[in-house]
C-alpha positions in Angstrom: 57.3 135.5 103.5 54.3 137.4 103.9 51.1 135.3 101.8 53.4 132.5 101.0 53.2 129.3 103.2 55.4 126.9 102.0 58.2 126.5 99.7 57.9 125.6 96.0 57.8 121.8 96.1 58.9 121.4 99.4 55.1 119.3 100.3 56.4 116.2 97.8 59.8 116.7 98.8 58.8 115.8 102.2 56.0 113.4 101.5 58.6 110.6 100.7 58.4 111.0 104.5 55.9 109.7 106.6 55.5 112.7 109.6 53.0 114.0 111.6 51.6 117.5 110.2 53.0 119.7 112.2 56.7 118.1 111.7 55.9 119.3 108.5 55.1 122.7 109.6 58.4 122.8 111.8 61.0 121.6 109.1 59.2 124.1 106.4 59.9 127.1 109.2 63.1 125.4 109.8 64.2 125.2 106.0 62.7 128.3 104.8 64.3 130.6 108.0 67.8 128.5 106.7 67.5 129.6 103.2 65.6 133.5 103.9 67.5 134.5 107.1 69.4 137.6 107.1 72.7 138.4 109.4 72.8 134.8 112.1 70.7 132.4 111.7 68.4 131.6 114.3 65.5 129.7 115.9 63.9 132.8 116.2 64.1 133.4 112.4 62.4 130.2 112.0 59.7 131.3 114.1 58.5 134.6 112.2 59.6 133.8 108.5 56.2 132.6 108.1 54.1 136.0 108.9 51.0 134.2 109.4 51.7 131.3 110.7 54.0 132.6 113.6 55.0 130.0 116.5 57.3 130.3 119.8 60.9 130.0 119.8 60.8 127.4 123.0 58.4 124.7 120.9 60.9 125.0 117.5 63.8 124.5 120.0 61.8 121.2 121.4 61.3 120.2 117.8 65.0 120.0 117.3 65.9 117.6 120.2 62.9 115.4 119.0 64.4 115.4 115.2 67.9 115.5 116.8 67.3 111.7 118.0 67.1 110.4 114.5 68.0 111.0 110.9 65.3 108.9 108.9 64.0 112.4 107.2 67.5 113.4 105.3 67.6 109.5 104.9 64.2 109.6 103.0 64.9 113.0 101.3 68.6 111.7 99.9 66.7 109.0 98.1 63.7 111.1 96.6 66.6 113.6 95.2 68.6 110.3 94.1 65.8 108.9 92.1 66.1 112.2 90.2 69.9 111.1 89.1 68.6 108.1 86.6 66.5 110.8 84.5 69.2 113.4 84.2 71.1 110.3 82.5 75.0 111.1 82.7 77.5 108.4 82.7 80.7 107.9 85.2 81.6 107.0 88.7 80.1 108.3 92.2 82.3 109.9 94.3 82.0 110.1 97.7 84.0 112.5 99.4 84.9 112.3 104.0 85.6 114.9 105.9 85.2 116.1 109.3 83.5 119.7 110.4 84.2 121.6 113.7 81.7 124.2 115.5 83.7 125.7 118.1 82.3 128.0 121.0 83.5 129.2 124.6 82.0 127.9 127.2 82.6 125.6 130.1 79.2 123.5 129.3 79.5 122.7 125.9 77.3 119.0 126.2 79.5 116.3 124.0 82.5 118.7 123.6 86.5 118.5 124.2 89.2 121.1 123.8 90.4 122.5 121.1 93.2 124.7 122.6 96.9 124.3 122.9 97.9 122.9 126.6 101.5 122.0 125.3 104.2 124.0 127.4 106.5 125.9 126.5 110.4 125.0 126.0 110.8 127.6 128.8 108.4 126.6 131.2 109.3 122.8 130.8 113.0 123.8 132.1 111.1 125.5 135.0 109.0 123.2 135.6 105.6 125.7 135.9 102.5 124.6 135.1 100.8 123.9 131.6 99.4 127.6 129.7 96.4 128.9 131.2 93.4 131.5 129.3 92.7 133.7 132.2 90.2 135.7 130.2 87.9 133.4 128.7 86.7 130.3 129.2 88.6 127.3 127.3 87.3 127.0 123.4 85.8 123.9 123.2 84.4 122.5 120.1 81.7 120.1 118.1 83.2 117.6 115.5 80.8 116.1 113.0 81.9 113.1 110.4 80.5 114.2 107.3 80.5 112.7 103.5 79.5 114.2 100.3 78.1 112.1 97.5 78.8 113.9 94.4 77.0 111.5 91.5 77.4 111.7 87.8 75.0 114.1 86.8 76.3 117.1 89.0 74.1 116.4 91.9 75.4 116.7 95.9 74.1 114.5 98.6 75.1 115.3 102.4 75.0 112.8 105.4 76.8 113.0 108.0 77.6 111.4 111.6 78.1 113.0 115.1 81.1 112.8 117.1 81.1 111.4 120.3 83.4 111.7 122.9 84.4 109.0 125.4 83.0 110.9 128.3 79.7 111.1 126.4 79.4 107.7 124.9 79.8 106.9 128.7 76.8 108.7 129.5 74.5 107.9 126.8 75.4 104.0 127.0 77.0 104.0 123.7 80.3 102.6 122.4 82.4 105.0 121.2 84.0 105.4 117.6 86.9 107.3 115.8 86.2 109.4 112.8 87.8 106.3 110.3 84.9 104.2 112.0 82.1 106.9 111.4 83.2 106.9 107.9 83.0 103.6 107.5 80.0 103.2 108.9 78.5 106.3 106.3 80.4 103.7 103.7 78.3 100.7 104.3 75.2 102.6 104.9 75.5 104.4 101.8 72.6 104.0 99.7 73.1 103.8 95.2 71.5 102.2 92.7 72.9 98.7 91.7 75.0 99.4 88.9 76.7 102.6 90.1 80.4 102.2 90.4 82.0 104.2 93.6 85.4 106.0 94.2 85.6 107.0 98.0 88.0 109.8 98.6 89.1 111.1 101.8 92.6 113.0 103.1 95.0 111.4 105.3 92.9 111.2 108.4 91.0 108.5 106.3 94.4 106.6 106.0 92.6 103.2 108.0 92.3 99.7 107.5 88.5 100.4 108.7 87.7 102.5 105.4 89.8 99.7 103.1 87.6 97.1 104.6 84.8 99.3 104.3 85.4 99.6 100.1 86.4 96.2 100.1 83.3 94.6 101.0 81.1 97.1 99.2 83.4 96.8 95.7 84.7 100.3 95.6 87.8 102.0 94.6 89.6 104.7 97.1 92.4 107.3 97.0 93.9 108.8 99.9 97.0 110.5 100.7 99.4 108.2 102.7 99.9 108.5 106.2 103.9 109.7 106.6 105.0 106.7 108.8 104.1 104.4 106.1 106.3 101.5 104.8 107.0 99.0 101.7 106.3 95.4 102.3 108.9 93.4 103.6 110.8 91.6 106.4 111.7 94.2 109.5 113.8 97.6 109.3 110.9 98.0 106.2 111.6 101.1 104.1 109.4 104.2 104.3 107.3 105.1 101.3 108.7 108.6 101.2 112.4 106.9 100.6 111.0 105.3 97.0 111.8 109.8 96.4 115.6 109.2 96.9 115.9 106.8 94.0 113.9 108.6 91.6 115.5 111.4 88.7 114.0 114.8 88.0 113.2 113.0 84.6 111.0 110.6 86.4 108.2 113.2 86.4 106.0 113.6 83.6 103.3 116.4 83.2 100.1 115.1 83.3 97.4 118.6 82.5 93.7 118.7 84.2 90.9 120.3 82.8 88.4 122.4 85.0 85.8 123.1 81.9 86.5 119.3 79.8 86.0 116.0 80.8 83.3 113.4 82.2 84.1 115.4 85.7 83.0 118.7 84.6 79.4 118.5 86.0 80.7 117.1 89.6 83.4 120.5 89.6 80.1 122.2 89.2 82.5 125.6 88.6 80.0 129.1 89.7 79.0 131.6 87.8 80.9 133.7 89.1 84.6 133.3 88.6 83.9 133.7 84.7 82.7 132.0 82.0 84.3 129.4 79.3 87.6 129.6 79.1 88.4 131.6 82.1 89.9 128.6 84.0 93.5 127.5 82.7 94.3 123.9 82.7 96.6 122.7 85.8 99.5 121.2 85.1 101.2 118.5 87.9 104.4 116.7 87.7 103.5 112.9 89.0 105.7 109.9 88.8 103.5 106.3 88.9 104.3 102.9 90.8 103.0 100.1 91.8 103.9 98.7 94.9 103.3 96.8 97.7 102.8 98.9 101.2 102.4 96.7 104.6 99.4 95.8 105.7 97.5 97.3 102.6 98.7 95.4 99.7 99.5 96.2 96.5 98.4 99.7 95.4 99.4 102.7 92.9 101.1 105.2 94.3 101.2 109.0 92.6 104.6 110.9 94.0 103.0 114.3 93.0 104.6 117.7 92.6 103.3 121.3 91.0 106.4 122.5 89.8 108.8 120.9 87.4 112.3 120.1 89.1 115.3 121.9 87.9 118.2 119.5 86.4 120.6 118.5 89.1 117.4 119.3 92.1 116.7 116.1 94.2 113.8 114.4 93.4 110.5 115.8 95.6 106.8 115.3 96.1 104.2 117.7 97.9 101.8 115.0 97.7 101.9 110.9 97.9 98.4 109.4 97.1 97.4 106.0 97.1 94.9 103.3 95.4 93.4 100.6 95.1 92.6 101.5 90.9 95.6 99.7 89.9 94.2 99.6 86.3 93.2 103.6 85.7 94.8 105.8 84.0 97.4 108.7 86.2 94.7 111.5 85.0 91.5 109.8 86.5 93.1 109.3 89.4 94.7 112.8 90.1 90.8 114.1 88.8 89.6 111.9 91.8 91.5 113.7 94.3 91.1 116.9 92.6 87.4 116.8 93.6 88.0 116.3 97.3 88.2 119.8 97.4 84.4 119.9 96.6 83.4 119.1 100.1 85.6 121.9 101.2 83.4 123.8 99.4 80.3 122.4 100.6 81.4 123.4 104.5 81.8 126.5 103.0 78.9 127.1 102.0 76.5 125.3 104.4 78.2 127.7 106.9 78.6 131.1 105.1 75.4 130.9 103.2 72.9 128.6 105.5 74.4 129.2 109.0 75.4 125.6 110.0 77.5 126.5 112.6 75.2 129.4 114.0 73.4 127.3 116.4 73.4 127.8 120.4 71.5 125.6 122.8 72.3 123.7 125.3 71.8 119.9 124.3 73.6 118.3 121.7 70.7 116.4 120.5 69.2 119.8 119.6 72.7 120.5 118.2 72.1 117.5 115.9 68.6 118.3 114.6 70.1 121.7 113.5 72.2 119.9 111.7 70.1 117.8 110.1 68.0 120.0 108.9 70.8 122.6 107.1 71.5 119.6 105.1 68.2 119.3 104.6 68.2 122.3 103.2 70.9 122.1 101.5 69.2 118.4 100.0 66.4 120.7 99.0 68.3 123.5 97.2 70.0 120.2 94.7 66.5 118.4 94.4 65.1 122.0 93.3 68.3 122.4 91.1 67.4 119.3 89.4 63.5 119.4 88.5 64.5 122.9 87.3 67.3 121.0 84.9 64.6 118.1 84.1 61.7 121.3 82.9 61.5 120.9 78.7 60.5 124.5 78.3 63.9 126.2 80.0 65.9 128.4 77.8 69.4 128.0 76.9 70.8 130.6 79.1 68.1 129.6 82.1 69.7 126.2 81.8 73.2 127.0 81.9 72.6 129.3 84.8 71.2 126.2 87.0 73.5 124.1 85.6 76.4 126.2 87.2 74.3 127.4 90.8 75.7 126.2 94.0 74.1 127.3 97.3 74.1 131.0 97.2 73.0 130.9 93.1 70.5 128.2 93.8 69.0 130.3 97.1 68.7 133.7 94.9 67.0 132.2 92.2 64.8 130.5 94.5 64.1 133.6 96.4 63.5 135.4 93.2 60.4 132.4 92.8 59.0 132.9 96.0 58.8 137.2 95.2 56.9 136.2 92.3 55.0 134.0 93.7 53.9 136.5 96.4 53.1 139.2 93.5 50.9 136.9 91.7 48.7 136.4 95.1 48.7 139.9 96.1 47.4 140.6 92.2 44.7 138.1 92.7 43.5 139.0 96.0 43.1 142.6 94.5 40.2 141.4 91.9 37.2 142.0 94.6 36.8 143.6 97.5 36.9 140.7 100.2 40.4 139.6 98.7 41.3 143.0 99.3 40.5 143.2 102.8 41.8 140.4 103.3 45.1 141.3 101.9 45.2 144.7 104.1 44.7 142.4 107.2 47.4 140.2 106.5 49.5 142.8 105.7 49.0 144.8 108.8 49.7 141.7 110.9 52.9 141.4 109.0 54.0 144.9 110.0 53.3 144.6 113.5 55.0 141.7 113.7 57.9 142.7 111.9 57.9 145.8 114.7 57.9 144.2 117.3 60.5 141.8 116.5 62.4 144.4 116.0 61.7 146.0 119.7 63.0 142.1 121.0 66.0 142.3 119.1 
């Protein structure tokens, strides 16, 4: 960005924020370097994608271990892009989808780390009795694990928090007790902000299988689904069945086909399906095989339980499931539930993106504070791109195919046609500056400082 100095909006996105002026100037750096960068991203992209306004590398990488010590800004931003929900005005549940990321790196100082790598001997060395495998080339890969959740609300919008992982070693250090991932995403559970009358489904795979996310829902009045844990059992004195045993009972004709819509539904706008894998009619409905019950499973209670399959079985096949999921919505329907689940793969997708198109994981200091404020401020970003997505949505004037085009954007759409803003924008000055001559001078300055110091970053790198 050459003339420009900020992003479109970005001033009263932040200013639901109360933050000293040149926070503001950092986490515009920050955000625009996120969403500009090309190849890794990098501090030192931040620090030249505004060609005016240049700063050093060492102060942006200070800036991230203050931000790193506290999350109020995505806090504040969540909620200005949440009040933006009520006037896009589309009925259904919130979902809110757990998952856990990883950032993994060699090195033997990776601050709030643990290994990643297989230390599990061999059948041939454990008759032998050697030693556990060693890397004798590289250093062990050692990894970052960070609790996230993904709010996907009614009217297609995607709201990121997350929660850091901390080791034992580390929660040592920093005087802090520690917590497993099912206590992190409780915690995100009970923290989560939503307007009063918004009705919740949580949705998390089996890791999130724990009395601590039930209690969780319980006291906030939502609804869950999960796959079950394997070593789960029916209610019951001791020797208790295993859930998986309710298969041996059940006929080939206790499946029925229940068919899921990627284009139709109330669930269309959270699937959010891109641009480009087609248009209407391009995605066939998916067909599973599911037999209901309800049941009572030890120490959870009674619950619905989906024995789910994608093929039909053969006559005379035992009966089999590829997936067991479990509920608390006793009183919806087999489809809702299955469309629940369905959606969990949404914050898949989201990873996917924040990594691929932002660079979440393309961090590399030293502290994992710092390692935090990167963090916070790619979903920042990311909070950005949906709040942008949605004014664009809320404009009266947008044409039919403008509409449906940022109805359908996810990360990489929504960043191109953002980009595309910021070009024009940039046009419009450069035409204005050429109307006398001091404007013009002005603009030959500015853009020989930009070509210097696009040179010489160039000779750095």
């Amino acid at each position: 960005m050459i003339l420009a100095d900020s992003l479109p909006g970005f001033k009263s996105f932040l200013s639901v924020a109360t933050l000293p002026v040149h926070f503001v100037g950092y986490i515009t750096a920050f955000v625009a370097a996120f969403l500009l960068h090309r190849g890794t991203m990098s501090a030192t992209a931040a620090a030249t994608v505004f060609r005016r306004q240049r700063c050093h590398v060492a102060t942006l990488t200070r800036f991230l271990m203050e931000i790193g010590h506290s999350r109020d800004v995505l806090l504040c931003v969540r909620s200005a892009t949440l009040l933006l929900e009520s006037e896009l005005s589309a009925p259904g549940e919130f979902l809110f989808l757990l998952d856990a990321t990883k950032r993994h790196s060699q090195g033997r100082y990776f601050e709030n780390s643990y290994s990643c790598g297989n230390t599990k001997r061999k059948p041939r060395q454990e008759r032998s009795g050697k030693g556990k495998r060693k890397q004798y080339k590289n250093h062990p890969s050692r990894c970052h694990a960070f609790i996230c959740g993904l709010l996907l609300t009614p009217g297609g919008l995607r709201l990121p928090y997350f929660l850091p992982y901390y080791t034992r070693e580390h929660c040592q250090a920093i005087d802090q007790p520690f917590r497993t991932d099912a206590e992190l995403a409780a915690q995100m559970i009970r923290a989560l902000e939503l307007p009063a009358e918004a009705k919740v489904v949580v949705v998390g795979d089996t890791a999130y299988d724990a009395s601590v996310i039930r209690a969780a829902c319980w006291e906030r009045d939502f609804l869950w689904v999960v796959p079950i844990n394997p070593e789960r059992v029916l209610a019951g004195k001791k020797n208790r069945r295993k859930v998986r045993a309710l298969l041996e009972d059940l006929p080939a004709r206790a499946f029925e086909p229940v068919r899921l819509s990627l284009e139709e539904g109330p669930q269309r706008r959270q699937r959010r399906l891109s641009a480009s894998r087609g248009g209407p009619g391009k995605h066939p409905k998916r067909t599973y095989w599911v037999h209901r019950r309800i049941a009572e499973v030890h120490s959870v209670g009674e619950v619905v339980l989906l024995f789910s399959k994608k093929h039909q079985a053969k006559p005379g096949e035992a009966a089999k499931a590829d997936k067991i999921l479990m509920s608390n919505a006793c009183g919806r329907s087999t489809a809702e539930l299955l469309t629940w689940y369905d959606l969990r793969w949404q914050i898949e997708l989201f990873f996917k993106e924040c990594k691929s198109v932002l660079g979440l994981d393309h961090y590399r200091v030293q502290k994992f504070s710092q390692a935090e404020g990167w963090v916070e401020l790619c979903l920042l970003t990311f909070c950005y791109l949906e709040w942008y997505r949605a004014k664009q949505l809320l404009r009266t004037d947008l044409g039919k195919e403008q509409r449906l085009l940022w109805q359908r954007a996810r990360t990489w759409d929504s960043g191109q046609l953002l980009q595309q803003h910021l070009e024009q924008e940039e046009v419009e000055l450069m035409c204005g500056m050429m109307q006398t001559a001091a404007g013009r001078q002005e603009l030959a300055k500015t853009l020989r400082a930009a070509c210097s110091a696009t040179s010489s970053t160039r000779k750095a790198a």
